[in-house]
C-alpha positions as CSV (number, residue, x, y, z in Angstrom):
1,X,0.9,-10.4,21.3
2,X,1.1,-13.7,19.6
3,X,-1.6,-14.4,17.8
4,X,-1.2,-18.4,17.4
5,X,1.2,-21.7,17.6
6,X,3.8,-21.5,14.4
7,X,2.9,-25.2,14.1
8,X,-0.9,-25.1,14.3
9,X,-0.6,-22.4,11.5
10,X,2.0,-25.2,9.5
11,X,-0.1,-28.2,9.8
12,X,-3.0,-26.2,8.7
13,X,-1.5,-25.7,5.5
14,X,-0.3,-29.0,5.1
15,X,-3.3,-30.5,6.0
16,X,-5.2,-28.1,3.1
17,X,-2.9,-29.3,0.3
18,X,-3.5,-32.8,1.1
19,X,-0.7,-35.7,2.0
20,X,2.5,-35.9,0.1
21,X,2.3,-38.1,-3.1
22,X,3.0,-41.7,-3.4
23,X,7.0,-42.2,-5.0
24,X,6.0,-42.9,-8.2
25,X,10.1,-43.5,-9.0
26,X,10.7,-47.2,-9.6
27,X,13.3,-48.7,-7.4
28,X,16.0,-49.7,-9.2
29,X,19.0,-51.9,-8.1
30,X,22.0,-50.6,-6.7
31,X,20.0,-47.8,-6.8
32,X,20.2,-45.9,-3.5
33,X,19.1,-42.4,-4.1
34,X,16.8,-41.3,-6.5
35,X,18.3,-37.5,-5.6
36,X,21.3,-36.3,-3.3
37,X,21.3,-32.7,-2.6
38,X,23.8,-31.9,-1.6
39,X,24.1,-28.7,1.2
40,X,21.4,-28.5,4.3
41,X,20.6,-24.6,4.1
42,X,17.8,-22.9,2.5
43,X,17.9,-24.1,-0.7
44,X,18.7,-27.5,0.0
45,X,15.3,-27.9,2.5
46,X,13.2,-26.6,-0.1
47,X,14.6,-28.2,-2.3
48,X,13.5,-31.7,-0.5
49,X,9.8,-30.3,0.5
50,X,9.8,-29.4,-3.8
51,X,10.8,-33.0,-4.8
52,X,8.7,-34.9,-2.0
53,X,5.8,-32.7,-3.1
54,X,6.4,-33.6,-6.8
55,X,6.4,-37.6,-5.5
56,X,9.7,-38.0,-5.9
57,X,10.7,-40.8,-2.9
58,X,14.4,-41.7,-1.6
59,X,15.6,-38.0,-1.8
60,X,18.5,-37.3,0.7
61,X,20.1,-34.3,1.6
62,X,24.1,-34.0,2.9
63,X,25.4,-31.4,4.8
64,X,29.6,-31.2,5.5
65,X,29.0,-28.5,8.9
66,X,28.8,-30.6,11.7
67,X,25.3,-29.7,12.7
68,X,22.4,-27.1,12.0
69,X,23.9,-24.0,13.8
70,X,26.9,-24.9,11.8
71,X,24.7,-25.3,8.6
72,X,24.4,-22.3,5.9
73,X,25.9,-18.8,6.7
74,X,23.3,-17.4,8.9
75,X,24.9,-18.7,11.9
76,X,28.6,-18.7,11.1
77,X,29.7,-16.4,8.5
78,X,27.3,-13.7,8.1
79,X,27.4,-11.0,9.8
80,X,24.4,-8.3,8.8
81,X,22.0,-7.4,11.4
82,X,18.8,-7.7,8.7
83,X,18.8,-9.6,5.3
84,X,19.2,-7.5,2.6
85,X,16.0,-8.9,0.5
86,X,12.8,-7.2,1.7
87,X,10.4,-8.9,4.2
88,X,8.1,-10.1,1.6
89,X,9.7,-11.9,-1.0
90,X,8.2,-15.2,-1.9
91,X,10.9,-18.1,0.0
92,X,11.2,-21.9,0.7
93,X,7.5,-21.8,1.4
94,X,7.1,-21.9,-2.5
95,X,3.7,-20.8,-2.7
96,X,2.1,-22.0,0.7
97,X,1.4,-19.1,2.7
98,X,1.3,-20.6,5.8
99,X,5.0,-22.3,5.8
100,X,6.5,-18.9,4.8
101,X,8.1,-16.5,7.0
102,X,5.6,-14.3,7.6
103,X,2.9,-16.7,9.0
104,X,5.6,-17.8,11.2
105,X,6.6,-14.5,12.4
106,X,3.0,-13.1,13.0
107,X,1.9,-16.3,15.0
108,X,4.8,-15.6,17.5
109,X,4.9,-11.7,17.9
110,X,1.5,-10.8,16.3
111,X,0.8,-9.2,12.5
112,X,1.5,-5.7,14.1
113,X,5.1,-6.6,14.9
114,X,6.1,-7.7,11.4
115,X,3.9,-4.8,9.7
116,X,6.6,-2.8,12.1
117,X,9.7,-4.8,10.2
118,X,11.7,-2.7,7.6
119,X,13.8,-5.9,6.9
120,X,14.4,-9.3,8.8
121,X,16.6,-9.7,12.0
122,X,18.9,-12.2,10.8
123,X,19.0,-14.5,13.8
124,X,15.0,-14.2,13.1
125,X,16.2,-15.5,9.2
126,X,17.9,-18.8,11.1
127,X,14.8,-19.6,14.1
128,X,12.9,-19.9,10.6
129,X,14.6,-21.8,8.7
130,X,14.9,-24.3,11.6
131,X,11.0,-24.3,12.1
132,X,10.9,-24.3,8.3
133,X,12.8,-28.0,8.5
134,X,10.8,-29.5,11.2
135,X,6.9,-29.0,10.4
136,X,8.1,-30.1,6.9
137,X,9.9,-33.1,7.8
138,X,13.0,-32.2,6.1
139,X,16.1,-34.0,8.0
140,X,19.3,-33.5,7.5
141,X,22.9,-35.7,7.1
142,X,25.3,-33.6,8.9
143,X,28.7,-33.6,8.8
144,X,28.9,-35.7,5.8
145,X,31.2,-34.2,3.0
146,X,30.9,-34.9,-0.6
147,X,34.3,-35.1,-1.8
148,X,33.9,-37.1,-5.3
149,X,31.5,-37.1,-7.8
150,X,32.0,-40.6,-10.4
151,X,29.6,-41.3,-13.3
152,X,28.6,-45.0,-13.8
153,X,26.8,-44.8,-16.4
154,X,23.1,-43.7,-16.0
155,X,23.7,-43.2,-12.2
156,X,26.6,-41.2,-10.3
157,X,28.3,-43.1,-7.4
158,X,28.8,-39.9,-4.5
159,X,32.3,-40.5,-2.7
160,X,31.0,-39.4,1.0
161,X,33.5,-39.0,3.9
162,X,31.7,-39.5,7.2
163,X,33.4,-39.7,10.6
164,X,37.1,-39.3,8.8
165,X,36.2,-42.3,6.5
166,X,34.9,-41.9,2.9
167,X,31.5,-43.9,1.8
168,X,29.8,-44.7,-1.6
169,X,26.5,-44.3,-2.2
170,X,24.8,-44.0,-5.8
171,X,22.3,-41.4,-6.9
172,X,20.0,-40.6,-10.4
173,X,20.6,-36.9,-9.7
174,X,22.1,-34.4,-7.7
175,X,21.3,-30.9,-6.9
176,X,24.4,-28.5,-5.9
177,X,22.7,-25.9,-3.1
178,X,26.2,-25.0,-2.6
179,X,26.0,-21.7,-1.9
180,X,28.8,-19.3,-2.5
181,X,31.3,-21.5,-2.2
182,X,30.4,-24.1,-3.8
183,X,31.9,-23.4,-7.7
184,X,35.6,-22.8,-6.6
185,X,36.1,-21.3,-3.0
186,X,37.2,-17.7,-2.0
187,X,38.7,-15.5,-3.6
188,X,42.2,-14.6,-1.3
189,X,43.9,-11.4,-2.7
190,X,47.5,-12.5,-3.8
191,X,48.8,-9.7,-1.3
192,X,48.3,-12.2,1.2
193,X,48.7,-15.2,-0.3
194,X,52.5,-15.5,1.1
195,X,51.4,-14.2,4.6
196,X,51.1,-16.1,8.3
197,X,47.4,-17.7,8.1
198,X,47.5,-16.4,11.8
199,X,47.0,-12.8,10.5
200,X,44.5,-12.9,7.8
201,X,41.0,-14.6,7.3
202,X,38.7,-14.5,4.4
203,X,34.8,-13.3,5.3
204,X,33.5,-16.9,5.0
205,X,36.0,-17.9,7.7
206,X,34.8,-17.8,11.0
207,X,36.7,-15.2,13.1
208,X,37.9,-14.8,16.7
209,X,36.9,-10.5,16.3
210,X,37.2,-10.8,20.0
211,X,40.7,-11.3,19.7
212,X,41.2,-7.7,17.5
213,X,40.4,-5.5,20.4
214,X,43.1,-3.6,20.9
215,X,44.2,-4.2,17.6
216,X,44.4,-2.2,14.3
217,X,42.4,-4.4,11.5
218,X,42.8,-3.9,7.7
219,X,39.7,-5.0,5.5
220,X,39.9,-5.5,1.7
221,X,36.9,-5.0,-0.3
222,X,34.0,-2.9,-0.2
223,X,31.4,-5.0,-0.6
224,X,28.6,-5.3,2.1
225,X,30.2,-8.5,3.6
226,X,33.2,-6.3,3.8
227,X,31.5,-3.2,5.6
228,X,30.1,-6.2,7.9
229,X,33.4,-6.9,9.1
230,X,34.7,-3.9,9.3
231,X,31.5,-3.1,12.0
232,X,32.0,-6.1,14.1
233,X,35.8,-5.6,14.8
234,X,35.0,-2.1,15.5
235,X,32.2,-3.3,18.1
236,X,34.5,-5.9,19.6
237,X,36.9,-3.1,20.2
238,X,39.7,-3.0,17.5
239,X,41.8,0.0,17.9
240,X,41.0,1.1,14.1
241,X,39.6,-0.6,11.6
242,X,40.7,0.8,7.8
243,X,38.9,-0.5,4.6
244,X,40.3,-0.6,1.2
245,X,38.2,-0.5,-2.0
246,X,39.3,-0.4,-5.1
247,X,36.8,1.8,-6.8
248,X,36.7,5.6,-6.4
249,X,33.0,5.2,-5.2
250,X,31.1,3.3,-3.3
251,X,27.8,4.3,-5.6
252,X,26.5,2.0,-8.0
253,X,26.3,2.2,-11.4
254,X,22.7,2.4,-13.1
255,X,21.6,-1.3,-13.6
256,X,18.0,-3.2,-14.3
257,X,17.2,-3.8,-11.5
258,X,16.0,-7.7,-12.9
259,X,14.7,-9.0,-9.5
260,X,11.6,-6.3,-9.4
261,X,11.1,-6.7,-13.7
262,X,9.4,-10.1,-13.4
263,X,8.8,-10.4,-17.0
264,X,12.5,-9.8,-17.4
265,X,13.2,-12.3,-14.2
266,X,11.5,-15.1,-14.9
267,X,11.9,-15.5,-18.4
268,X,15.7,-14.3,-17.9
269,X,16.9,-18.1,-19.1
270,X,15.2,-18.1,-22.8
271,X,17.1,-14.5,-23.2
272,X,19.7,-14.8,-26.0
273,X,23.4,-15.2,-24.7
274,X,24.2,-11.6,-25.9
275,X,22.0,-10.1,-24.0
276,X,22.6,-12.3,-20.5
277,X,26.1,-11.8,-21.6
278,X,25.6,-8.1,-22.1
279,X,23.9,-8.2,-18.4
280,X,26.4,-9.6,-16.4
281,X,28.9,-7.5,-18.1
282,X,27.0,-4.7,-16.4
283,X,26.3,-6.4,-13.1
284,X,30.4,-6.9,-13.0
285,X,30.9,-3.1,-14.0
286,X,28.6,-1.9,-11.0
287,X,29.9,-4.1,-8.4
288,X,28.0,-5.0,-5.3
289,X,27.3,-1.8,-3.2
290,X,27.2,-2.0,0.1
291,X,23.4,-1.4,1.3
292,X,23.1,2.1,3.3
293,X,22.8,0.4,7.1
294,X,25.7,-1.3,6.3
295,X,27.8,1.5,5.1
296,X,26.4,4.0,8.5
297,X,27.3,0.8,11.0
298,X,30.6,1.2,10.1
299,X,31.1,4.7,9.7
300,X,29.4,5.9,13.4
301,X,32.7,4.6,14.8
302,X,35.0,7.6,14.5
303,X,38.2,5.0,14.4
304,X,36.5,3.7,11.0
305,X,38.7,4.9,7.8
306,X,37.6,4.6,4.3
307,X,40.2,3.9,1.9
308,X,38.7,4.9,-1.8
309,X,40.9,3.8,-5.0
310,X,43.1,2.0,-3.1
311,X,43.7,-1.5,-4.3
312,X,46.3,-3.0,-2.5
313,X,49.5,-3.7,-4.7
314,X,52.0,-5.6,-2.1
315,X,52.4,-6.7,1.6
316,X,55.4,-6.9,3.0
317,X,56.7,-7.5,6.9
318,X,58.2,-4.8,8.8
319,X,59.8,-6.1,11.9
320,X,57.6,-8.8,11.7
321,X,54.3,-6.4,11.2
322,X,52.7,-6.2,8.2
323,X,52.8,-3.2,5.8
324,X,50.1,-2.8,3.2
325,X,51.5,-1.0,-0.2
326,X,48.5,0.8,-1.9
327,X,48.4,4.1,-4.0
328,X,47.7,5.9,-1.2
329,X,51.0,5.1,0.3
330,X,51.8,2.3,3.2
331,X,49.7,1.2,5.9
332,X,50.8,-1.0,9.2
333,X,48.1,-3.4,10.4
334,X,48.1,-6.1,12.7
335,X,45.5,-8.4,11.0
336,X,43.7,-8.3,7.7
337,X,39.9,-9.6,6.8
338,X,39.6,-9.9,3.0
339,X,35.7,-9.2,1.9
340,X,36.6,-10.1,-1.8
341,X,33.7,-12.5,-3.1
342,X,34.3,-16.1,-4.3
343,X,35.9,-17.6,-7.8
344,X,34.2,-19.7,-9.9
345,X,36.8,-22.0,-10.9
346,X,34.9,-25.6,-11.2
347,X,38.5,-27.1,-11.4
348,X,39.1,-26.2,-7.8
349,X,35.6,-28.1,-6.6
350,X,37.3,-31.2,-5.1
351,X,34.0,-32.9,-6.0
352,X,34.5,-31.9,-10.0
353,X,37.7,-32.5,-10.5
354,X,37.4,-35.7,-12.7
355,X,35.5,-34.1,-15.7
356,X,35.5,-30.6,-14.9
357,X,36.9,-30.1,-18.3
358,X,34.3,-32.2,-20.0
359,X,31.4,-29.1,-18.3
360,X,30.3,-26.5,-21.3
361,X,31.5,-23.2,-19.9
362,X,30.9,-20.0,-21.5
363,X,33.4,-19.5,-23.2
364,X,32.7,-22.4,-25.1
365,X,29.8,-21.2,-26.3
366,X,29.6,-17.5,-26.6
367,X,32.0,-15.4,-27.9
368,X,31.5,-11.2,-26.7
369,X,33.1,-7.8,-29.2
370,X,36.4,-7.7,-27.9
371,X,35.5,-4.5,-25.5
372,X,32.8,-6.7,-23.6
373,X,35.8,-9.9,-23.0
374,X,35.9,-10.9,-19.3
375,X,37.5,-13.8,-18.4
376,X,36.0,-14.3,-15.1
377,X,32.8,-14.6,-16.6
378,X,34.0,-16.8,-19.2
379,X,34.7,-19.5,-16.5
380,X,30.9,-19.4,-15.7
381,X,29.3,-22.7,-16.2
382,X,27.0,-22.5,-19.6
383,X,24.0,-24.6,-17.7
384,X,20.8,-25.9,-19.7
385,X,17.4,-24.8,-18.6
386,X,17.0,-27.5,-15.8
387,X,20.2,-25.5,-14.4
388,X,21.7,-28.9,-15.6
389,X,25.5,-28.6,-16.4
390,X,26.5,-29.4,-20.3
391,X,28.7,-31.2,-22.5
392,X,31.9,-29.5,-23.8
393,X,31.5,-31.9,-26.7
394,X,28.3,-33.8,-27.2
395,X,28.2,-37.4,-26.1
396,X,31.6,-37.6,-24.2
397,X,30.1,-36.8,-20.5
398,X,25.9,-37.8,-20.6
399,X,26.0,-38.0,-17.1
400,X,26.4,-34.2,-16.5
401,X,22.8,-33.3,-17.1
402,X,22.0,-35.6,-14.1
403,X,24.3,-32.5,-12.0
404,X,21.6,-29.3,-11.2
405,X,23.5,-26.5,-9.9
406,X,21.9,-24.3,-7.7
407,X,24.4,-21.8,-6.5
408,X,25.5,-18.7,-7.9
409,X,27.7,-20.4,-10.9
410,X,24.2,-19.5,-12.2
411,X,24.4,-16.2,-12.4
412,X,25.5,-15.7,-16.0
413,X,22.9,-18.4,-17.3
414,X,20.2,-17.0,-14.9
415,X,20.7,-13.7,-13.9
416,X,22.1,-12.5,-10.5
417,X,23.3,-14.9,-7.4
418,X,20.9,-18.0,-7.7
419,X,20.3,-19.4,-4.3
420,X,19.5,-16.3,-2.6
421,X,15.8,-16.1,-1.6
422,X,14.8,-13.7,-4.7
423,X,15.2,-17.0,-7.2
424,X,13.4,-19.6,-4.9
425,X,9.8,-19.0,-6.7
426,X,11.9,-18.9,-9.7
427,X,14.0,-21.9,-10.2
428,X,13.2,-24.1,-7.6
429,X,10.2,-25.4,-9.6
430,X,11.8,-25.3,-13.1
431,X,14.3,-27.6,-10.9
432,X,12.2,-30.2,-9.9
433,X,10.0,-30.1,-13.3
434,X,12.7,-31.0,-15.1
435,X,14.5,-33.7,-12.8
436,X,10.7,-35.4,-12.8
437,X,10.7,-35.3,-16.6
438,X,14.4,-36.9,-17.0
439,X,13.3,-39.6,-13.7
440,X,9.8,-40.3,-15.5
441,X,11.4,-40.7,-19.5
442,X,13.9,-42.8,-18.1
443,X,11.6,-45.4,-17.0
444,X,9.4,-44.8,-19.4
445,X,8.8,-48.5,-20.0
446,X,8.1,-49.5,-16.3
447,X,5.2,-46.4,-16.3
448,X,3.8,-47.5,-19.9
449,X,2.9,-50.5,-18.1
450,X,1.3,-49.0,-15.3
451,X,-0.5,-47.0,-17.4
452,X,-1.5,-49.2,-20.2
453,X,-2.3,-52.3,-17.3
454,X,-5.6,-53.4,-16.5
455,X,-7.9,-51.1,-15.1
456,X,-9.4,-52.2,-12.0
457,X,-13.4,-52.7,-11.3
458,X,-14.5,-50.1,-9.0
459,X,-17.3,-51.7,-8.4
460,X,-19.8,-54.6,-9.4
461,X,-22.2,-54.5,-12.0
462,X,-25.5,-55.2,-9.6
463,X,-24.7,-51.6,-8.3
464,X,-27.0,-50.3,-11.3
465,X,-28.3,-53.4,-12.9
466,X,-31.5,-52.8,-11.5
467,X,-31.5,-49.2,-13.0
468,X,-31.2,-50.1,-16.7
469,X,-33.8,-49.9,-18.8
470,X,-35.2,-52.3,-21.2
471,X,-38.5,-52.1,-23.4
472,X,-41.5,-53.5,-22.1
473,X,-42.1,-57.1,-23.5
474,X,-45.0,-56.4,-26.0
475,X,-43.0,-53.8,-27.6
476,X,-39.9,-55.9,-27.9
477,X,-42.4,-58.5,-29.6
478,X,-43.8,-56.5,-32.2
């Protein structure tokens, strides 16, 4: 049974921490933004409850889907039945109990029902996140694209393109809650580079699975977004559904597991670069395993066929079918879902493309033993600890620390996918410290006079005249 309103629980908790703060950011002209963030999901609402909280004014926040069920991946591309974070981590409510998931859950279906939750339903995850915008105010520009990013000197003028025409507005600072895709796109296996788009989609890609019944599906990958796949053609009622993987497991290799260390997690950014380095070597050499439900969804279907050590090494057509080439020998399918992750190639970000070799990468800056080279990493943005991006060579690009990234271009810098829920309590505030600190120093003169002006008379002087004490007059007479 419920046990009260979602929003009566919300305004509570507003109403304890007090109202927002006054902007305390000086307008300044031509001047329309003080921050853009740019991406409506998750990150980005929290991100605009943080800064408003922090009394940082004229904060706007873009979103290229056309509306909120098109907005983040909860909706569109992802396909799990439960997150794969437990219940209870710490999210966009950023410390206030009563705007976080579980106050909302338990006033609709009662505290027993979420103690009864092993994880959360994932069109629970979305109904959330929706409440989550509206009792904090957070709203939206939909379907409005960044597509250019141009300093101008201490601002950055944001090429927008709304309604099929492109706009220009300026901002002090942008945040980049981007998501997976938002450092260089997906990563498409060159085995299907040169094939009909008609017959192969990546997992970000929305898919027709109801057109693949009757059909015999090839998936690539064997990540969990790949078992996810692989479980939805086979409930839309694909004749078989085989998955290739290019490791001879599907176990893990022993890792740290960083997110439960929280000495190690929270102070994973002052680490020295070998040892992050020497971290995300070991996250790359483990992979991303599948999580148990995911792996059994798939495999209850008897027509589900595991492919293990099977990297796929050609495609070619075969009477106009296409014929997968792996070590395993050759495989007919009919269409092919490719679960293989996202680059991070910041040339690629249409956005980036004017000084994306002016951003300090890693390679720039760290250089591994020759057994621990890994050029993928390498590309990985070397960011500051305001998750700011860098200069390549000091002085040439100042405008890049006004650019936070908040997606998982992070990771090397911070430690495992930033944007998921686990780094909310995290980096979020480190964030918004530092984007008040650059806002604040750079007026610094307009806020020395506010501070140094006159102070105002709270009240008159008769309020205690009558109350101070004077000798009597034949003492002051002696």
């Amino acid at each position: 049974m419920p046990q009260s309103d979602p929003d009566s629980v919300a305004r509570e908790a507003l109403r304890l921490i007090g109202p927002d703060p006054q902007n305390w950011v000086p307008d300044l002209d031509g001047i329309d933004h003080n921050v853009v963030v740019v991406g409506g999901g998750q990150s980005g609402s929290a991100f605009a409850f943080a800064l408003r909280r922090a009394g940082i004014g004229k904060v706007s926040v873009i979103d290229a889907a056309a509306g909120v069920a098109e907005s983040g991946v909860w909706l569109t591309s992802a396909r799990m039945h439960k997150l794969r974070t437990p219940k209870s981590l710490p999210g966009p409510e950023l410390g206030l109990a009563g705007l976080g998931f579980q106050a909302w859950y338990e006033a609709r279906y009662g505290a027993a029902a979420y103690d009864a939750l092993d994880r959360i339903l994932r069109f629970d995850w979305a109904a959330y996140l929706d409440w989550y915008r509206r009792v904090t105010g957070v709203a939206v520009r939909y379907a409005t694209r960044l597509v250019r990013i141009e300093p101008a000197g201490e601002h950055l003028r944001l090429h927008l393109k709304q309604g099929g025409r492109i706009t220009v507005e300026t901002a002090r600072k942008l945040v980049l809650a981007t998501g997976f895709a938002g450092s260089g796109g997906a990563v498409i296996p060159d085995a299907l580079r040169d094939l009909p788009k008609h017959i192969h989609a990546h997992t970000s890609e929305r898919i027709d699975f109801r057109s693949l019944r009757g059909r015999s599906v090839a998936v690539i990958g064997s990540a969990a977004s790949a078992f996810d796949a692989a479980a939805v053609a086979l409930e839309a009622g694909a004749r078989d559904v085989h998955l290739y993987a290019r490791r001879e497991t599907l176990a893990s290799l022993p890792v740290i597991r960083i997110r439960g260390y929280p000495g190690a997690y929270d102070n994973y950014g002052a680490l020295p670069d070998a040892l992050r380095w020497q971290q995300a070597i070991r996250f790359r050499e483990a992979g991303s395993t599948p999580p148990p439900d995911a792996i059994s969804r798939a495999v209850a279907f008897p027509n589900f066929h595991l492919h293990l050590g099977a990297p796929w090494q050609a495609v070619r057509l075969e009477g106009g079918r296409p014929v997968a080439v792996t070590p395993q020998g050759e495989f007919g399918f009919d269409f092919a879902i490719a679960g293989t992750g996202y680059a991070v190639d910041l040339g690629a970000q249409t956005e980036l493309r004017d000084f994306a070799d002016e951003i300090l990468l890693w390679r720039d800056r760290f250089t591994p033993r020759d057994q621990d080279k890994d050029e993928t990493l390498a590309a990985y943005p070397y960011l500051g600890s305001g998750h700011e991006y860098l200069e390549r060579e000091p002085g040439r690009a100042p405008f890049l620390k006004n650019i936070h990234v908040f997606n998982p271009a992070a990771f090397v810098s911070f430690g495992l996918p930033v944007g998921d829920v686990p780094s909310f309590k995290r980096d979020i505030p480190a964030v918004v410290a530092r984007i008040s600190r650059d806002l604040f120093l750079a007026d610094l003169a307009a806020h020395e006079a506010r501070i140094n002006g006159p102070i105002a008379d709270d009240f008159a002087a008769e309020l205690y005249a009558r109350a101070v004490w004077r000798p009597p007059e034949h003492v002051a007479a002696e």
